[in-house]
N, C-alpha and C positions, 0 to 999 in steps of 0.2 A: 780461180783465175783460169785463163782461156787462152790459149796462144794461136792465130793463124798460120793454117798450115804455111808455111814458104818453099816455092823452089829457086835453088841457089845453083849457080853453076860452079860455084867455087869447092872444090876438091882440095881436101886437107893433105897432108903429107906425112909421110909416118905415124906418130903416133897422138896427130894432133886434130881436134872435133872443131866443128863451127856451132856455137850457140846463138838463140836469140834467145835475149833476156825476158825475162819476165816483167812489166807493168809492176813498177816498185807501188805500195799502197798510196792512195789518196787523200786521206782519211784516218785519223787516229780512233781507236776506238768508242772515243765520247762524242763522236762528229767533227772534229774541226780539221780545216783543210789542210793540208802540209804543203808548205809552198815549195815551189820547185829547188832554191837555195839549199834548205833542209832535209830532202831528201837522202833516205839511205843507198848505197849503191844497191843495185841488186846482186843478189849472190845464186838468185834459182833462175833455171833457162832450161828450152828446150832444145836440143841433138838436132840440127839439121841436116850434116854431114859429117861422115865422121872417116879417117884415112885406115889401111889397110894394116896397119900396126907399124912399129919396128924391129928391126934386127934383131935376134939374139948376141950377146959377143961375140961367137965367132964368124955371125957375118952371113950365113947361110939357110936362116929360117927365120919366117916373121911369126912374132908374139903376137895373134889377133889379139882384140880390142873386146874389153868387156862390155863397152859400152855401144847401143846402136840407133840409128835413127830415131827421133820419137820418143826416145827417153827422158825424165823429166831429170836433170840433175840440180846439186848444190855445188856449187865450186868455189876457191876460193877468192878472197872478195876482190882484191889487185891482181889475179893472175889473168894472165892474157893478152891478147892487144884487139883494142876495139875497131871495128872497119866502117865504114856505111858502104854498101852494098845495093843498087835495086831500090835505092830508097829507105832500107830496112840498116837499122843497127846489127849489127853482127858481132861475136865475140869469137875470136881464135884460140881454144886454149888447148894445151898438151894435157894429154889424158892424166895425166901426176897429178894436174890442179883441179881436174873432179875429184869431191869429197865423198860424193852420197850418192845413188840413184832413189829417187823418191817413188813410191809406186802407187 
């Protein structure tokens, strides 16, 4: 699968990444079409932006973010809040609800 690059002007906040989803499949393995109805959500996307981390408890040093632009991840399948953007679907999610980076 292939993802167009995107530029987003949208800047996350704390410790939270902007996705775009992955092109859920078309197609089941034996050929037949998956109608749009049936469709699985998708749960892999690519890192568009990603925020500067958050806080530690006491308040005075940011946790960078493991995760960075460009990154292919898995997240989990309801977390997030979805946007349209530019025309593009976008996904907001807080780095907690990345599962995987895929490489």
């Amino acid at each position: 699968m292939e993802v167009d690059t995107v530029s987003v002007n949208i800047k996350p906040l704390e410790d939270r990444i902007v996705v775009k989803p992955l092109d859920a499949e078309q197609t089941t393995a034996s050929g037949l079409v998956i109608p749009d109805t049936a469709k699985e959500k998708p749960q892999e996307g690519e890192v568009v932006a990603v925020g500067p981390g958050r806080f530690n408890e006491d308040g005075d040093e940011r946790i960078p973010m493991d995760i960075s632009v460009g990154d292919k991840v898995i997240y989990s399948k309801y977390g997030g809040t979805e946007v349209k953007y530019g025309g593009d679907e976008l996904l907001i999610l807080s780095g907690r609800d990345v599962l995987a980076i895929v490489s």
